[in-house]
MMTF fields as JSON, N, C-alpha, C and O atoms, coordinates in Angstrom:
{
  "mmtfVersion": "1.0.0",
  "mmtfProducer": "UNKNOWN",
  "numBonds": 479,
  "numAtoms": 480,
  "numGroups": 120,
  "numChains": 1,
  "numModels": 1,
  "chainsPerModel": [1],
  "groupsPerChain": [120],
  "chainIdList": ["A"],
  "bondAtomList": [4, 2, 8, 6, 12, 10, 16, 14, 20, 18, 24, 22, 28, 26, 32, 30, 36, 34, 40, 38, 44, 42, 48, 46, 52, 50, 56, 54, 60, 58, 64, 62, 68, 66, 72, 70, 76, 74, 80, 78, 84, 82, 88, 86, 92, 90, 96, 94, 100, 98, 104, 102, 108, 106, 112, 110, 116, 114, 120, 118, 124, 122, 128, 126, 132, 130, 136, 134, 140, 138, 144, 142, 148, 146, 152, 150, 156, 154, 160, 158, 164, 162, 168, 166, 172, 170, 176, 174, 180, 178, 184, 182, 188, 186, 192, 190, 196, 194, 200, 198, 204, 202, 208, 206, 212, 210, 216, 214, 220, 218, 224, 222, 228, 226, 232, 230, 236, 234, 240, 238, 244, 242, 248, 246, 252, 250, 256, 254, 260, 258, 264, 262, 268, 266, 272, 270, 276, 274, 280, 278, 284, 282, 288, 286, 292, 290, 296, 294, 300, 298, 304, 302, 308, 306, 312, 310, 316, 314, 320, 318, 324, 322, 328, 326, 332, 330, 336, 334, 340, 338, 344, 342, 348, 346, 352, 350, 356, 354, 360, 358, 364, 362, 368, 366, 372, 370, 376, 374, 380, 378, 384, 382, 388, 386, 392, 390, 396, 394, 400, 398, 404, 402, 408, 406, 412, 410, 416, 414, 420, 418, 424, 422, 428, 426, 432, 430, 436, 434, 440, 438, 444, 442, 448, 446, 452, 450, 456, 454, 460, 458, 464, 462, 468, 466, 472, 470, 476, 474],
  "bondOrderList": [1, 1, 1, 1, 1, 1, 1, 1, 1, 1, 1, 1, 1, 1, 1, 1, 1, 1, 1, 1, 1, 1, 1, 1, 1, 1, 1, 1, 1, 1, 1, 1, 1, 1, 1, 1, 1, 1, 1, 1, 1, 1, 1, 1, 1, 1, 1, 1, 1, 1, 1, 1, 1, 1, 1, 1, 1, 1, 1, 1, 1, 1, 1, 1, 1, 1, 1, 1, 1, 1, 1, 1, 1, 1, 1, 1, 1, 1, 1, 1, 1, 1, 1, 1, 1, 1, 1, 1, 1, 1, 1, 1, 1, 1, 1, 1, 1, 1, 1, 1, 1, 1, 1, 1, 1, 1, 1, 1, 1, 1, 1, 1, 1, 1, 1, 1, 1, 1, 1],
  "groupList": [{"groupName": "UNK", "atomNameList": ["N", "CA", "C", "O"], "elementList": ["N", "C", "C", "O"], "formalChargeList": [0, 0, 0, 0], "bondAtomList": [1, 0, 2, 1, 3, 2], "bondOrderList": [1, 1, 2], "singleLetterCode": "X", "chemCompType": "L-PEPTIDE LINKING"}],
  "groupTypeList": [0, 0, 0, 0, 0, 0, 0, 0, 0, 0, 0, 0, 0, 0, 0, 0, 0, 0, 0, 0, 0, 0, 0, 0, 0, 0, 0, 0, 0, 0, 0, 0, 0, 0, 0, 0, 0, 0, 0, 0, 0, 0, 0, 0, 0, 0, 0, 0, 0, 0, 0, 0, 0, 0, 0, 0, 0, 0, 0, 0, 0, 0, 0, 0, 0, 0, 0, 0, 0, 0, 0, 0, 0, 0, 0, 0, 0, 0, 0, 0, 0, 0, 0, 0, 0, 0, 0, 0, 0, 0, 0, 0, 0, 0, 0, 0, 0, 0, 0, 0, 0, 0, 0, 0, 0, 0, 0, 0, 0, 0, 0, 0, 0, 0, 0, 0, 0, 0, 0, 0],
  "groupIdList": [1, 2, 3, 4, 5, 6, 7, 8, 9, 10, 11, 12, 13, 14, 15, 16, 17, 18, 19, 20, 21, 22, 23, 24, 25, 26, 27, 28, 29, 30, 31, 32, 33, 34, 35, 36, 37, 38, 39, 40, 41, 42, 43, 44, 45, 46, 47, 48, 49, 50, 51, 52, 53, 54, 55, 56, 57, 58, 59, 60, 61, 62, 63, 64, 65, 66, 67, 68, 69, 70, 71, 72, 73, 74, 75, 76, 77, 78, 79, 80, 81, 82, 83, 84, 85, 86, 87, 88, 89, 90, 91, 92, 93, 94, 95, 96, 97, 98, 99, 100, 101, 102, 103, 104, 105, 106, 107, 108, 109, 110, 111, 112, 113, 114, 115, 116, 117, 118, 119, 120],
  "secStructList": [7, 7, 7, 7, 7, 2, 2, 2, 2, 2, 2, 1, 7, 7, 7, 6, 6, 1, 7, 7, 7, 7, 7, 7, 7, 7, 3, 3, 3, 3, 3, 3, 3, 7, 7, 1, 1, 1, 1, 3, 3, 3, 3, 3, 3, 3, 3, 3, 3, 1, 7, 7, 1, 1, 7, 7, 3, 3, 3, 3, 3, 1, 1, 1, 3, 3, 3, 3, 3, 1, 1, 1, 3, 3, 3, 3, 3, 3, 3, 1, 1, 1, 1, 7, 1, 1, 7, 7, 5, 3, 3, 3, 7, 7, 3, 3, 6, 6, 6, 3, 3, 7, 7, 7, 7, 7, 5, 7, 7, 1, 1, 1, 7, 2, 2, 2, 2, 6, 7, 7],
  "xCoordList": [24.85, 24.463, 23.751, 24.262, 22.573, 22.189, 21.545, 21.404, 21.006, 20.705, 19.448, 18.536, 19.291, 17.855, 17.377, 18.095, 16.284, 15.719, 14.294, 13.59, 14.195, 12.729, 11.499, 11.078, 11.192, 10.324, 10.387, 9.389, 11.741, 11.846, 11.546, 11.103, 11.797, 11.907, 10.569, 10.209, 9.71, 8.414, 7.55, 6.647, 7.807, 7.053, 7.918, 6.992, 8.408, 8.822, 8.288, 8.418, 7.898, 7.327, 5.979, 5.135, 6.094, 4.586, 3.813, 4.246, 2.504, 1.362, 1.254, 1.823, 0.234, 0.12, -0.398, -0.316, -0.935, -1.464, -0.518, -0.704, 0.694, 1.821, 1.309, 1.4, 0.777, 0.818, 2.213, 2.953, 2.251, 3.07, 2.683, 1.64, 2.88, 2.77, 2.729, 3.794, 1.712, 1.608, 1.465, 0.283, 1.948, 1.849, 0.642, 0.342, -0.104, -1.044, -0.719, 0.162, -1.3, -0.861, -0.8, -1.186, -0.146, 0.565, -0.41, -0.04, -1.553, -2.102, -2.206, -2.239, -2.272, -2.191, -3.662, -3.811, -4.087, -5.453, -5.089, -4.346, -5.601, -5.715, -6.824, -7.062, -7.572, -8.507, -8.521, -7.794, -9.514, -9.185, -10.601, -11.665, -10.607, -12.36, -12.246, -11.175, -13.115, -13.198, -11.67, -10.881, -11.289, -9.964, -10.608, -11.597, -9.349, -10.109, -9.138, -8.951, -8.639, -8.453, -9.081, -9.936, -8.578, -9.478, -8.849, -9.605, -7.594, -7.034, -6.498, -5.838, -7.017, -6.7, -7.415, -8.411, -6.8, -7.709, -8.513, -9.729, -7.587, -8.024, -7.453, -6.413, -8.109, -7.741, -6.954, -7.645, -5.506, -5.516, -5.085, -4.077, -6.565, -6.605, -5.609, -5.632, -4.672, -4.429, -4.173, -3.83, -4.175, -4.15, -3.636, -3.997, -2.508, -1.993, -2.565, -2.51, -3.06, -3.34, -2.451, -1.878, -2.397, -1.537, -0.364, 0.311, 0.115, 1.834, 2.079, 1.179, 3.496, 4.414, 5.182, 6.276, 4.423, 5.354, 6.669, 7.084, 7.239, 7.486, 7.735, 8.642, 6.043, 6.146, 7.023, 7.171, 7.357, 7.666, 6.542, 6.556, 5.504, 4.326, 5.008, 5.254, 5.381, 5.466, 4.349, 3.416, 4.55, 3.688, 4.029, 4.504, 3.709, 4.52, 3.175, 2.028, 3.621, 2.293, 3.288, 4.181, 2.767, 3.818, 5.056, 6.028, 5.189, 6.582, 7.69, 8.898, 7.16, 8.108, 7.8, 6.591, 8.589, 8.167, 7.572, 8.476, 6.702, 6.283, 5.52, 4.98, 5.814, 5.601, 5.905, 5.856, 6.198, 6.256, 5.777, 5.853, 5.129, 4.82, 5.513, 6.288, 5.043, 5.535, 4.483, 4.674, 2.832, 2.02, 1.172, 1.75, -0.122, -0.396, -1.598, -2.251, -2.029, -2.77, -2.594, -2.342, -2.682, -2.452, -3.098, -3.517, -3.35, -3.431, -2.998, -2.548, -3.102, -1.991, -2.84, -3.279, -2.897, -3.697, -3.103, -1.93, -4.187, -3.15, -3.617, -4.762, -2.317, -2.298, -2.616, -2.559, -3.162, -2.441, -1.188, -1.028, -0.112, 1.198, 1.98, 3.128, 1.228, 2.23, 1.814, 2.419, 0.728, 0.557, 0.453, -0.586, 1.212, 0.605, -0.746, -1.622, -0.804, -2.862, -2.095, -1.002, -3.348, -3.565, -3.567, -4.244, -2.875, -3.693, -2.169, -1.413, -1.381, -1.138, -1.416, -2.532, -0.518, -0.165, 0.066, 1.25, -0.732, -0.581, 0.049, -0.595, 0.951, 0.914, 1.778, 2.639, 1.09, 1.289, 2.293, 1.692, 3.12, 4.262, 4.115, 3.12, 4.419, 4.27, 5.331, 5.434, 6.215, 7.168, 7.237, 8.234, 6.914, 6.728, 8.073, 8.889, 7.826, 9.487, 9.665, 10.828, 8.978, 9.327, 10.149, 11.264, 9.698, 10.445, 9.855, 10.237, 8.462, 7.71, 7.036, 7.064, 6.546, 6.289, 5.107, 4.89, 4.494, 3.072, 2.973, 3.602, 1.971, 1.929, 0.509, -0.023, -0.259, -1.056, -0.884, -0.336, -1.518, -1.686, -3.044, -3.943, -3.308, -4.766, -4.196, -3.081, -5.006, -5.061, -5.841, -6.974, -5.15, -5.29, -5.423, -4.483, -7.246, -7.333, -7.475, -8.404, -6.546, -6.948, -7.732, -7.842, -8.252, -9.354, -10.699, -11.331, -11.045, -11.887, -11.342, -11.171, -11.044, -11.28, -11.947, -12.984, -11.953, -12.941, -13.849, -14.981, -13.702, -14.053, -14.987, -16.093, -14.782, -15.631, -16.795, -17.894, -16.643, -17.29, -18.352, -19.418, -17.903, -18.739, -19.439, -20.119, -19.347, -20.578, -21.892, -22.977, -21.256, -22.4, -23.36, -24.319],
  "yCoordList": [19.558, 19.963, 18.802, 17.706, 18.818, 18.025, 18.493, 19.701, 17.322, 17.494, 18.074, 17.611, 18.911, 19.368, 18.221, 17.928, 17.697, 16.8, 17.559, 18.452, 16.928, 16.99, 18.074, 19.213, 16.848, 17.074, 18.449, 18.882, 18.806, 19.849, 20.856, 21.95, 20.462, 22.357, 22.52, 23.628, 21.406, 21.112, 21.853, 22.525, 21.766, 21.748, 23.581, 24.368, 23.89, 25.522, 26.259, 27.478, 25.984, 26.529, 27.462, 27.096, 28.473, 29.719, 29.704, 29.725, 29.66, 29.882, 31.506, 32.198, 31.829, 33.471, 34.063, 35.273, 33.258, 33.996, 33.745, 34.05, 33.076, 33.623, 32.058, 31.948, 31.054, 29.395, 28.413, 28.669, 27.681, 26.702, 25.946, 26.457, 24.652, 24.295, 22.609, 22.17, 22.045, 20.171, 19.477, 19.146, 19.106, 17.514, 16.742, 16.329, 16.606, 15.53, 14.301, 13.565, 14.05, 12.215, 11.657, 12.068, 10.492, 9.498, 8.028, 7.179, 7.915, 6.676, 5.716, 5.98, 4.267, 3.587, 1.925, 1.181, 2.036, 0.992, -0.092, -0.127, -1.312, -2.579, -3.625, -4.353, -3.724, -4.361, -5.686, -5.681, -6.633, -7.715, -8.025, -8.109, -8.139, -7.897, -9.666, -10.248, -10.001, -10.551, -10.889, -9.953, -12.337, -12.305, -11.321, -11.378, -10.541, -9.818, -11.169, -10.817, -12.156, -12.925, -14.255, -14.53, -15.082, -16.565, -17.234, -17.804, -17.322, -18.274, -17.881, -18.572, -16.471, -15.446, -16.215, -16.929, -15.96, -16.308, -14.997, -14.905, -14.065, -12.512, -11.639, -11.811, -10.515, -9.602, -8.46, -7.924, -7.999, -7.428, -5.886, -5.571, -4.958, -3.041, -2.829, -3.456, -1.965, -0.897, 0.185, 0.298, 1.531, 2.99, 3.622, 3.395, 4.688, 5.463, 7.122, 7.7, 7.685, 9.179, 9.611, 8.834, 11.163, 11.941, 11.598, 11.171, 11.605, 10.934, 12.392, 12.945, 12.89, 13.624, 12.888, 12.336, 12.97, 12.487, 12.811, 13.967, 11.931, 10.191, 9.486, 9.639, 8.405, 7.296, 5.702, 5.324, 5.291, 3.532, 3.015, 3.344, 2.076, 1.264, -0.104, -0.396, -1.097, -2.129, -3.337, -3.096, -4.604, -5.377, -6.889, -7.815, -6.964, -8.508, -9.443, -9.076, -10.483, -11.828, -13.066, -13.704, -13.207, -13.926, -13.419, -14.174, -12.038, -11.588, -11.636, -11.475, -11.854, -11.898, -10.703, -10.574, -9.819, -8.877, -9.484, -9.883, -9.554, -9.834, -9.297, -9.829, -7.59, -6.344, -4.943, -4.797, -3.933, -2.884, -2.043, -2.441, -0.716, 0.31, 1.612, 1.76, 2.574, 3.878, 4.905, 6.121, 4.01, 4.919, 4.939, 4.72, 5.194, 5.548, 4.832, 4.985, 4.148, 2.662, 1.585, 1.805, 0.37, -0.744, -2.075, -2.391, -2.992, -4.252, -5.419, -6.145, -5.859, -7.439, -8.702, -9.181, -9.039, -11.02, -11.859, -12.226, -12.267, -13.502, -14.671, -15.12, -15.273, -16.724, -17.641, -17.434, -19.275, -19.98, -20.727, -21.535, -20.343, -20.379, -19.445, -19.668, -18.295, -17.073, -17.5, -16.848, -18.648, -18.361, -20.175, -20.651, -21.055, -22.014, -22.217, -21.352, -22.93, -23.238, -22.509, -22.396, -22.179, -21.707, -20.117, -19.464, -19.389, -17.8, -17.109, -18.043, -16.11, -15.145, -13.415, -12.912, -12.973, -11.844, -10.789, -10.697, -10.09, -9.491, -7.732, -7.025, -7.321, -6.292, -5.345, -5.783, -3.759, -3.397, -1.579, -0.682, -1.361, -0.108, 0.751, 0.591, 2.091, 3.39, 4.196, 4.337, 4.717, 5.659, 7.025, 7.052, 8.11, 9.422, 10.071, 9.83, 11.237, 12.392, 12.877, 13.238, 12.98, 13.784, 12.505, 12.757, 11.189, 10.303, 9.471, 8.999, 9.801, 9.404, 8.075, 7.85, 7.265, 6.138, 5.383, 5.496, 4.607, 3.716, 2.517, 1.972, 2.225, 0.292, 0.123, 0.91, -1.345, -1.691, -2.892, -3.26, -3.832, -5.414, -5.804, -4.967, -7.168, -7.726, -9.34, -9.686, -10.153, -11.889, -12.059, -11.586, -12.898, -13.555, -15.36, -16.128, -15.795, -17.118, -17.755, -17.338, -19.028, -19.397, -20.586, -21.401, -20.813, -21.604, -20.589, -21.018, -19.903, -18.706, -17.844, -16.727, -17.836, -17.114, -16.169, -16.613, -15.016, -14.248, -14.821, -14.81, -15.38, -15.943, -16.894, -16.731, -18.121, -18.488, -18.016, -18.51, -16.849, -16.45, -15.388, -15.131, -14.764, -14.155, -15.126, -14.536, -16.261, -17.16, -17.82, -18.348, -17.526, -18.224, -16.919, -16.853],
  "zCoordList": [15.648, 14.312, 13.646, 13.874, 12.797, 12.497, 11.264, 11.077, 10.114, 8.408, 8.332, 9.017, 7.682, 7.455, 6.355, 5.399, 6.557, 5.417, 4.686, 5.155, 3.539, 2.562, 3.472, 3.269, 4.705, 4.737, 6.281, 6.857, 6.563, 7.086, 6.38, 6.733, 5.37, 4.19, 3.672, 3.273, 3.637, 3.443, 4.234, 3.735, 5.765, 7.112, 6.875, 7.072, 6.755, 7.075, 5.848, 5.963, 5.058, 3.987, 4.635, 5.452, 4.107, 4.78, 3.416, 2.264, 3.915, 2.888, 3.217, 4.061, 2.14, 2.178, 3.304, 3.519, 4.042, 5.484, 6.527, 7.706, 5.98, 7.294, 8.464, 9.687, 7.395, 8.466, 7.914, 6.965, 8.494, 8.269, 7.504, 7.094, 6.807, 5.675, 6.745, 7.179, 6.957, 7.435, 6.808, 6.715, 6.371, 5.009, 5.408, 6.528, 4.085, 4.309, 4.993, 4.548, 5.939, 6.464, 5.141, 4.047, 5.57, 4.227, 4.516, 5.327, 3.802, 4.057, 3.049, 1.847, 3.688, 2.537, 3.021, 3.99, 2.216, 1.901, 1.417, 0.436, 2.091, 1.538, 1.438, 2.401, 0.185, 0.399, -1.019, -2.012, -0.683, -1.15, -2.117, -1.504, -3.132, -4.078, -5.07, -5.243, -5.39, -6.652, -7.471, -7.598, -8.039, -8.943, -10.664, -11.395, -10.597, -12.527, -13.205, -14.37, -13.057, -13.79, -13.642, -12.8, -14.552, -14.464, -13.441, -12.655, -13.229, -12.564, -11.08, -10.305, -10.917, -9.125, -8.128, -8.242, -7.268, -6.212, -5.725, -5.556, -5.554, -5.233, -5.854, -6.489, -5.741, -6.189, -5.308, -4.442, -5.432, -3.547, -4.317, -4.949, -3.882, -4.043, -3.101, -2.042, -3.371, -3.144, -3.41, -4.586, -2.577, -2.863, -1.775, -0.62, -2.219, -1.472, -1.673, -2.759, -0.532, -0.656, 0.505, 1.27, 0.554, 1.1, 0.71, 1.646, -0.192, -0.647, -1.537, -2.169, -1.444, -2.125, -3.354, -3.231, -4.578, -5.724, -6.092, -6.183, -6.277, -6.902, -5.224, -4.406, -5.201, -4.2, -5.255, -6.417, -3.863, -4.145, -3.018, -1.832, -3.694, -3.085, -3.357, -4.527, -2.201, -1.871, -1.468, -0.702, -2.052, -1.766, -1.088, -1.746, 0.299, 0.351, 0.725, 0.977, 0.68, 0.621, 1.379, 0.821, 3.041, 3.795, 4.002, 3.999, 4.215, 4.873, 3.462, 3.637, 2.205, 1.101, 0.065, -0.124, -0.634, -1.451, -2.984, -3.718, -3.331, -4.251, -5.572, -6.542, -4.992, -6.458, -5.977, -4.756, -6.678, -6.563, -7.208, -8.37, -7.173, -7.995, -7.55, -6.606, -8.485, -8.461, -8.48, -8.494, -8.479, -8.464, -7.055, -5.99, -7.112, -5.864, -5.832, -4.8, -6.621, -6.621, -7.437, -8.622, -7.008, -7.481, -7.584, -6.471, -8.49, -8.703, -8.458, -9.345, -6.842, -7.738, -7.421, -6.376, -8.681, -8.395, -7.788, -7.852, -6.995, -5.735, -6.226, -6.182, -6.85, -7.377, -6.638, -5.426, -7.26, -6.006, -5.785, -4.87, -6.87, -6.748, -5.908, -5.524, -5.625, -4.864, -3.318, -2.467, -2.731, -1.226, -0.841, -1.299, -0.209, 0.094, 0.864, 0.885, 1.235, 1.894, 3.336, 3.891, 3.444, 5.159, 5.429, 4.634, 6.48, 6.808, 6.325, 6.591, 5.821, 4.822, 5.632, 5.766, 5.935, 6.2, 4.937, 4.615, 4.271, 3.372, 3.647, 4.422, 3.153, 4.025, 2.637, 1.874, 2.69, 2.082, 2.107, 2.699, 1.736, 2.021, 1.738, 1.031, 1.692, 0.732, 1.905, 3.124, 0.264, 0.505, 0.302, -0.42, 0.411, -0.856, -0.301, 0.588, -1.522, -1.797, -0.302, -0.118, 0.669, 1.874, 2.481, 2.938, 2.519, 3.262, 4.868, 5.939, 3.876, 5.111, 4.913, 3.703, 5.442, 5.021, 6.046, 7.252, 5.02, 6.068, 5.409, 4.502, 6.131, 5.929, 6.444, 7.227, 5.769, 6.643, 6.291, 5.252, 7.46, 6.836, 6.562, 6.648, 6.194, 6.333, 6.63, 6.241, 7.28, 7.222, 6.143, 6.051, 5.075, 4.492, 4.279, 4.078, 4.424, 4.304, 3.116, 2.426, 2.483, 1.17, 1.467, 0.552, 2.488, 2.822, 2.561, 1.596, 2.889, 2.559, 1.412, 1.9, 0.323, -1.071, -1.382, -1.874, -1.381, -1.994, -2.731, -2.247, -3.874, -4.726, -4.421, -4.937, -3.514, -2.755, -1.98, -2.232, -0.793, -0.503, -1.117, -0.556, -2.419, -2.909, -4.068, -4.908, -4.149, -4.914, -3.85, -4.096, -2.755, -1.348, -1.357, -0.587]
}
């Protein structure tokens, strides 16, 4: 015997033509632009699509959690108090109501800056 979960009752659900009901894949984006502040080094986008509301979006910088949201895109400025010098594993979470969950990472160099490279 075993629990029916979320995203079982989700997946058995019939649309009017008598199909099954497949959850959007759960994806999540990470990209790194310009600091929107004076003192950022970067700026690190992210956005979650295919998610079942209310998500938890996680953010870590070096294997440490360092923000969370509840929406399905986000902001966070990368200090240069939040990363010592050198390469930075940025990697980012998403949870939604079914219980499904994704991630992606990026390398992160603070020898190479956004910021830097987009004044060359």
């Amino acid at each position: 015997m075993g629990t029916i979960s979320t995203l079982d009752r989700e997946r058995s659900r019939r649309t009017p033509h008598h199909r099954r009901v497949r959850p959007a894949t759960l994806r999540v984006t990470l990209e790194t632009g310009m600091p929107e502040t004076a003192d950022g080094i970067a700026s690190v986008y992210i956005h979650v699509s295919g998610a079942k509301a209310p998500i938890r979006l996680y953010l870590y910088v070096g294997g440490d959690l360092v923000d969370a949201w509840t929406d399905t895109e986000a902001v966070y400025e990368l200090r240069p108090q939040d990363v010592k010098r050198g390469r930075h594993a940025i990697t980012a979470r998403a949870v939604d109501a079914l219980g499904r969950w994704a991630g992606t990472s990026m390398i992160f160099d603070t020898a190479d800056p956004v910021s830097v490279l987009a004044a060359n």
